[in-house]
C-alpha positions in Angstrom: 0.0 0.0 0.0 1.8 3.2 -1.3 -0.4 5.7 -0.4 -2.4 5.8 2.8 -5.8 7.3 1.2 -8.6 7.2 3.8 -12.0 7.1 3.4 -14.8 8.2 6.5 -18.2 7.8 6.9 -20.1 8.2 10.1 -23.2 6.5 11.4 -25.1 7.9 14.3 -24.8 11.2 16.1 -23.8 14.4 16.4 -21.0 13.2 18.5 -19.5 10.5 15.9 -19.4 13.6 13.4 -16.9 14.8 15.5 -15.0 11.9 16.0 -14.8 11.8 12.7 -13.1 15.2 12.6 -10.9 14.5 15.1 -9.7 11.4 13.6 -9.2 12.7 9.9 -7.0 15.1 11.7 -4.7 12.6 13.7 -4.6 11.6 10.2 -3.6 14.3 8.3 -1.2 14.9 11.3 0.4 11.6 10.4 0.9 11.7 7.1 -2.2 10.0 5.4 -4.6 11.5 2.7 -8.4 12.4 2.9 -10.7 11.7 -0.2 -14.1 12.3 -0.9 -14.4 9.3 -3.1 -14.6 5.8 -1.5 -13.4 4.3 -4.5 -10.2 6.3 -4.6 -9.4 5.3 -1.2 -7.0 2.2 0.0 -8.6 2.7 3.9 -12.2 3.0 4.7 -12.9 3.6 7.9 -16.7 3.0 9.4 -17.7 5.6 12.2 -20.0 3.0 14.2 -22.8 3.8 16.3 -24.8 0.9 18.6 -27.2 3.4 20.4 -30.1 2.8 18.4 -30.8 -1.3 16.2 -30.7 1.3 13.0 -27.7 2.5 12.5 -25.9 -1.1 13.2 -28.5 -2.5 10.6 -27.2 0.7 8.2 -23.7 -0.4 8.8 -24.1 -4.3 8.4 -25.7 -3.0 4.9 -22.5 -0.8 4.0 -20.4 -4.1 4.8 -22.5 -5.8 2.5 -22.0 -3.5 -0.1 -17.8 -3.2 0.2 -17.6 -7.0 -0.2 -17.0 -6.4 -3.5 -14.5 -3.8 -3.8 -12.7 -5.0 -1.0 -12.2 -8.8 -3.0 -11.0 -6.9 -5.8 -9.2 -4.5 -4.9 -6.3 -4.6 -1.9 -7.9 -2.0 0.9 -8.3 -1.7 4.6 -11.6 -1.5 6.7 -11.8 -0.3 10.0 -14.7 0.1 12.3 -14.6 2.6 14.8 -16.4 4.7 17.2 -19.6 3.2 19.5 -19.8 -0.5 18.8 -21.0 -3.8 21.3 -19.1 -7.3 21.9 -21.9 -8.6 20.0 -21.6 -6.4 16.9 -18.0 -6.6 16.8 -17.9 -10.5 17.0 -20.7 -10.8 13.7 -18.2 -8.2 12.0 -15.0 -10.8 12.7 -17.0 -13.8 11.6 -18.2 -12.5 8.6 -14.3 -12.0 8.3 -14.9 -7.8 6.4 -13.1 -6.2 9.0 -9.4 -5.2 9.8 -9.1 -3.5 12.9 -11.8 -1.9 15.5 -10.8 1.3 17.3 -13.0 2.5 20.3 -13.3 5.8 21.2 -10.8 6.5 24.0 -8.1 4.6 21.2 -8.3 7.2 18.3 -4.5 8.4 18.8 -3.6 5.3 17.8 -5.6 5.0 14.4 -2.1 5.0 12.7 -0.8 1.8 14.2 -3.7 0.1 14.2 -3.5 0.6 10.4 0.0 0.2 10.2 -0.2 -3.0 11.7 -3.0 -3.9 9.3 -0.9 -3.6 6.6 1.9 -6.0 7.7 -1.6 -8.5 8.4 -1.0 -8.2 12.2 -2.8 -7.2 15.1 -2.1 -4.2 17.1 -3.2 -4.4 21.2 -4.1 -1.1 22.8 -5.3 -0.7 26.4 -8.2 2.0 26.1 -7.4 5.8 27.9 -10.2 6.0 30.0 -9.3 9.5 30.8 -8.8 10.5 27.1 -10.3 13.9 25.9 -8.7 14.8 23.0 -8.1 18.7 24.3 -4.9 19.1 22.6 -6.0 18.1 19.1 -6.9 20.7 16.8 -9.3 20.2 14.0 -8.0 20.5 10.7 -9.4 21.8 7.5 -9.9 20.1 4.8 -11.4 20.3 0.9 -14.7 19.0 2.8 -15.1 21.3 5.3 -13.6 24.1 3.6 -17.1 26.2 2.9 -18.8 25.0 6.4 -19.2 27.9 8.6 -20.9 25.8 11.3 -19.3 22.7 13.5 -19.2 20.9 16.5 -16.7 20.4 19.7 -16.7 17.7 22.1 -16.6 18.9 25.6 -17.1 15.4 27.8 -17.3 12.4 26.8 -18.8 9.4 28.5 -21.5 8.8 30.4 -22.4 8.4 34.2 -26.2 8.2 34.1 -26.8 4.7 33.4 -30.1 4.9 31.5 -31.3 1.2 31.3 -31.8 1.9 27.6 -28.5 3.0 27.0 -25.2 1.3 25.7 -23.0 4.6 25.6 -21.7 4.4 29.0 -20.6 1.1 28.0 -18.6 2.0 24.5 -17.7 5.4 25.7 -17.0 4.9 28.9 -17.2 6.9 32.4 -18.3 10.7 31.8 -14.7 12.9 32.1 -14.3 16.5 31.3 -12.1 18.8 29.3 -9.8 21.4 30.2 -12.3 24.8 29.8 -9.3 26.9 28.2 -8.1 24.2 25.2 -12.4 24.4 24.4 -11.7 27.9 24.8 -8.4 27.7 22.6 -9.9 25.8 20.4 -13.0 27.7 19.6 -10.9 30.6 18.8 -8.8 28.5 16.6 -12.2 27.2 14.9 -13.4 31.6 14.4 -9.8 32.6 12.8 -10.5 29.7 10.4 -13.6 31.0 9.3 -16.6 29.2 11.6 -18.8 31.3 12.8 -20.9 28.6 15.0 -20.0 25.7 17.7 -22.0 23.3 19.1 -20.3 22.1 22.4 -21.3 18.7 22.8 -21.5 16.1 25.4 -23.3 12.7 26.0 -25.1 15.6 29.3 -23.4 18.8 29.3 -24.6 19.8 31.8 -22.9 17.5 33.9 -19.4 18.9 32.8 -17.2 20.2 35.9 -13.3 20.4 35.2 -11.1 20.9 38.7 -7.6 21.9 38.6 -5.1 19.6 40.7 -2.7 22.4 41.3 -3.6 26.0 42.0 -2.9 28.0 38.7 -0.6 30.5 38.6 -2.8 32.5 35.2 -3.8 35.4 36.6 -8.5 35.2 36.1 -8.2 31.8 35.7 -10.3 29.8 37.7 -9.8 26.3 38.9 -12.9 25.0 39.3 -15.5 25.3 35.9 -19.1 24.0 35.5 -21.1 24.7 32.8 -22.8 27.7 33.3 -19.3 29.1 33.8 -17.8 27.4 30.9 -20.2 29.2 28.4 -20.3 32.8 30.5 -16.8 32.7 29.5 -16.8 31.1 26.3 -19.1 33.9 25.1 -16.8 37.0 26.5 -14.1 35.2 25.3 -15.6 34.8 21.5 -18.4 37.5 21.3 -18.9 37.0 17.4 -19.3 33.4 18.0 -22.2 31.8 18.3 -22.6 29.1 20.5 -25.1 26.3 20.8 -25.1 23.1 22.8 -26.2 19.7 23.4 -27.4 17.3 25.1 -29.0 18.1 28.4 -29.7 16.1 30.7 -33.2 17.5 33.0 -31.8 15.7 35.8 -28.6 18.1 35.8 -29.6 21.4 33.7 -29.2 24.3 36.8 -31.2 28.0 37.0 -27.4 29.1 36.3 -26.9 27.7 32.8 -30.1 29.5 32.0 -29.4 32.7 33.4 -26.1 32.6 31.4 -28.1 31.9 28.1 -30.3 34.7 29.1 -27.4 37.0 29.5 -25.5 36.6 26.3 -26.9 36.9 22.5 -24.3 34.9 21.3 -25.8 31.8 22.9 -28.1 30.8 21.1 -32.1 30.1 22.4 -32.7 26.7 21.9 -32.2 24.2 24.2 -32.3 20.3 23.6 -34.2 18.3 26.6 -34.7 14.6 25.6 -38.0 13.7 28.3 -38.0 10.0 26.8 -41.8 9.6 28.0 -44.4 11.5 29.9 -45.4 8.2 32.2 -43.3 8.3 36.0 -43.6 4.5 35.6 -41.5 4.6 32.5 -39.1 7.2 33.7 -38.2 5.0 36.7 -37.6 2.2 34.5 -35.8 3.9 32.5 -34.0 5.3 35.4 -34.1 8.9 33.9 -33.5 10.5 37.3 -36.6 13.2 37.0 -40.2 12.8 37.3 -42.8 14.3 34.6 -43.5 17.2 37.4 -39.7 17.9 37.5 -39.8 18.2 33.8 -42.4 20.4 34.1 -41.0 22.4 36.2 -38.1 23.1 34.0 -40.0 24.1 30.9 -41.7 26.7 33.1 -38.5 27.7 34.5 -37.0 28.0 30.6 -39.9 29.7 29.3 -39.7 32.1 32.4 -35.9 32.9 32.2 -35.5 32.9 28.6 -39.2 33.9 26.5 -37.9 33.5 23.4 -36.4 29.7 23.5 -37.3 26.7 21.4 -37.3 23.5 23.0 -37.0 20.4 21.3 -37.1 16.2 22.6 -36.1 12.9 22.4 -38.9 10.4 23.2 -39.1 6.7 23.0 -42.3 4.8 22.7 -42.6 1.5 23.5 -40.4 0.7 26.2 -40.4 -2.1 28.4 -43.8 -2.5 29.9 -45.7 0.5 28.2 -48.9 0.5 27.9 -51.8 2.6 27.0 -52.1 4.4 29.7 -48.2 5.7 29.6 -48.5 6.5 26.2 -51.3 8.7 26.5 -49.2 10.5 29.3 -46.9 10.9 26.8 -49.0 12.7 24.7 -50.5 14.7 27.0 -47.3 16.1 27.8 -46.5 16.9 24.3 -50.1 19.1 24.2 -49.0 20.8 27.4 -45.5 21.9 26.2 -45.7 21.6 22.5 -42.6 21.3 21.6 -40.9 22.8 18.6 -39.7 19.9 17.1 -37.9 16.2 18.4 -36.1 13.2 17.6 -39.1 10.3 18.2 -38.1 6.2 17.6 -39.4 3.2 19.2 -37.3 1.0 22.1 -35.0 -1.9 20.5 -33.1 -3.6 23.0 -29.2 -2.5 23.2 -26.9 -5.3 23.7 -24.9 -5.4 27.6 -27.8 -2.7 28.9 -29.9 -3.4 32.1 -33.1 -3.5 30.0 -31.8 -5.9 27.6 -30.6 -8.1 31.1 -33.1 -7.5 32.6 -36.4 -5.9 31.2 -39.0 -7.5 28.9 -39.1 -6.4 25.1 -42.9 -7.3 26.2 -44.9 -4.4 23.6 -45.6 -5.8 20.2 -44.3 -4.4 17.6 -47.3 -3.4 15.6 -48.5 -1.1 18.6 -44.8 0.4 19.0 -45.4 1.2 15.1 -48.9 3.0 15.6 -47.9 4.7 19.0 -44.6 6.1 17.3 -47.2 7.3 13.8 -49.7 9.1 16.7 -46.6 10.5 18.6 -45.0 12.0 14.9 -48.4 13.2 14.1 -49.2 15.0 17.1 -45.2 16.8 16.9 -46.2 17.6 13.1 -49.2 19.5 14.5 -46.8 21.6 17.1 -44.4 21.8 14.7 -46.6 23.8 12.6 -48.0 25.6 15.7 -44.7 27.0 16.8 -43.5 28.2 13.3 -46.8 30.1 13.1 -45.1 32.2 16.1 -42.5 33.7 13.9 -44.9 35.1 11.0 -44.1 38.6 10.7 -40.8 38.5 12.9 -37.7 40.2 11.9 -35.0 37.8 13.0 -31.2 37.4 12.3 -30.0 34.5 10.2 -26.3 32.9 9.6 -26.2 31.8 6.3 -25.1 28.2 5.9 -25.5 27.3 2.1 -27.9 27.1 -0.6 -31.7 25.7 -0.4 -31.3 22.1 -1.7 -34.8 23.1 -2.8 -34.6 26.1 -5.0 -30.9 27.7 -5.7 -32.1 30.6 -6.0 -32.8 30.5 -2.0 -30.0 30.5 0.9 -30.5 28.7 3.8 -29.9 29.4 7.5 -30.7 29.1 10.9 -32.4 31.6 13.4 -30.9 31.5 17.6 -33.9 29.2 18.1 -32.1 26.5 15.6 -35.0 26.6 13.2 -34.4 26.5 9.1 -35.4 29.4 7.1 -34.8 30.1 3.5 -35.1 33.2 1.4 -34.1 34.8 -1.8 -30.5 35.3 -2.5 -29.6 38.9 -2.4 -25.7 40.9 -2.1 -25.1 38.2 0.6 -22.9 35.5 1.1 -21.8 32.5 3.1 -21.1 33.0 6.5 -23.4 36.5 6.7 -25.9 37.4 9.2 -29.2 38.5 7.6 -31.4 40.2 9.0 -34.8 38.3 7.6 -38.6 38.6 8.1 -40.7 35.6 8.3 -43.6 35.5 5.7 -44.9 31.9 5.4 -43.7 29.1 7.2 -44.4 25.1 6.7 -43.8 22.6 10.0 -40.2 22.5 8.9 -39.3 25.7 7.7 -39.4 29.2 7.9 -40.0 31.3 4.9 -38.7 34.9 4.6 -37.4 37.9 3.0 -34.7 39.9 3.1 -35.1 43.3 5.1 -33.8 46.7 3.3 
């Protein structure tokens, strides 16, 4: 193998994209290639994710697909990134795969590869403390026009949802050092971003301490969250920041007050509520009752008017029945959400529920509670955009409609889509746009004079 030519392409969240850009830059760093094209490329690498059945049934699909290029032509495949014993074991029978990288094992990408190519196997014991706070992102042909990107503050996990695999592939929740994310996002503005989203399995759980007292002059050795944005948005004020996910076990009055205080932060907050039933919650182990959760939208809408909120919910879980899911959607027509991320339960590999919890709901009712639950956020959806009609609001310009070319397309602080007609403007610009129609997606505006 000549030339080391990668390949990358992710499966799963927010988080794995970047992963992703992390790794292509310990790449870069060592001396390897980037292409756009798989076909070009002599190592493809498969960013893995195991938190939902879906994206491991996308992947096994992908494999499927390579079989053929990789019989007849000599290349490298590598998963990495979120991936279970039991996933990892079909992959090595099926006899597709090189190498498997976890998360806290990126830095060593290169050998595992490099070992690859000799047909050996390389052993690496996991950094369970690993953040990544030195590594710069690097940029690339790919990422050359985005404006917009994200940056991993914690990673891991400490909640132990019964659900959830990730404190199992990523590991115990760890923290990092508040001035490289400060470093960094500065690094990320002079190279022409103009958004970040700070992201974290629960933000709001990050807290970094400082063994030895600093000698810095304002630098503070102890940072939670609320502290780490107050001073990521002096720090950057023509930044804007966004972040996710929250946890509504963890998200304090503080973090809101800081949001409240600073227009670069943008107003939309992410709060997954997973159901509406307190039965479900505990067996889910989410930590928060429905009261609790209503508690905290009040207290959002209270400290910061203008916010969107959006959710993840999960129908069919473990002993659901009709009476939890109607308390699922009666929550929904109490807070009407702006928009969520809605999926019916699958049972995750090495998770208490899949130990210990019945997959006892069939699947034809998980299919018409998770159509009625859609539906309903369709409805609110459209309810919520109708808010904005006649609003002025400021937009960063992110690219073209896919739509109509003739359109950009951007995002307002509330992290909704609007489109309007290209004007003198470009990439990157703020416009100052008013809303004139809207669909349950989209907002639909004009340019101001």
């Amino acid at each position: 193998m000549k030339k080391k030519i990668f390949y990358i392409e992710n499966y799963g969240c927010q988080m794995n994209i970047s992963d992703s850009d992390l790794i292509t830059s310990i790449l870069l760093n060592n001396g390897f290639i980037l292409s756009e094209n798989l076909d070009q490329a002599n190592i493809i690498l498969l960013n893995s994710c195991s938190i939902r059945e879906k994206a491991e049934l996308t992947l096994k699909k992908k494999l499927e697909q390579l079989k053929f290029l990789k019989k007849n032509k000599k290349i490298l495949i590598g998963i990495i990134g979120c991936f279970s014993t039991i996933i990892k074991n079909f992959f090595l029978q099926e006899k597709m795969v090189d190498f498997f990288v976890n998360p806290d094992s990126y830095r060593e990408i290169p050998n595992f590869i490099y070992y690859s190519i000799k047909g050996k196997q390389y052993y690496h014991t996991p950094n369970k403390n690993e953040t990544y706070s030195d590594i710069s992102f690097a940029k690339t042909k790919q990422n050359n026009n985005k404006i917009t990107t994200f940056l991993s503050i914690t990673r891991g996990c400490n909640n132990m949802c019964t659900f959830c695999i990730v404190p199992f592939t990523r590991g115990r929740e760890r923290s990092s050092d508040p001035y490289s994310i400060i470093k960094e996002s500065k690094h990320l503005y002079q190279n022409g971003y103009k958004e970040i989203t700070l992201l974290g399995q629960n933000v709001d759980s990050y807290l970094w301490k400082e063994e030895k007292e600093s000698m810095i002059q304002n630098r503070e050795n102890i940072v939670d969250f609320s502290k780490l944005l107050d001073l990521l948005a002096q720090e950057i004020p023509l930044m804007r920041i966004r972040f996710s996910t929250s946890n509504p076990h963890d998200m304090s009055s503080k973090v809101l007050e800081v949001i409240s205080k600073h227009e670069n932060i943008c107003k939309h907050i992410h709060l997954p509520v997973q159901s509406g039933s307190n039965k479900i919650l505990k067996l889910m182990n989410r930590k928060y009752t429905r009261e609790k959760y209503l508690f905290l939208i009040r207290k959002i809408r209270n400290i910061i008017p203008n916010c969107s909120i959006s959710h993840d919910i999960m129908t069919g879980f473990c002993n659901e029945n009709e009476k939890d899911h109607q308390e699922t959607i009666s929550l929904m027509n109490e807070i009407k959400y702006n928009y969520g991320y809605m999926f019916s339960y699958s049972p995750r590999p090495g998770t208490y529920a899949y130990r210990k919890l019945e997959d006892n709901v069939p699947k034809h009712i998980k299919k018409r509670r998770l159509k009625e639950i859609i539906d309903l956020q369709i409805k609110h959806s459209f309810y919520r955009m109708q808010e904005h009609l006649g609003n002025v609001e400021e937009v960063l310009i992110e690219g073209e409609s896919k739509k109509n070319k003739q359109y950009w397309y951007g995002r307002n602080t509330q992290n909704l889509i609007v489109v309007f007609p290209k004007k003198s403007l470009n990439i990157g610009d703020l416009a100052n746009v008013e809303i004139i129609d809207t669909t349950s997606a989209t907002l639909i505006g004009r340019i101001c004079k």
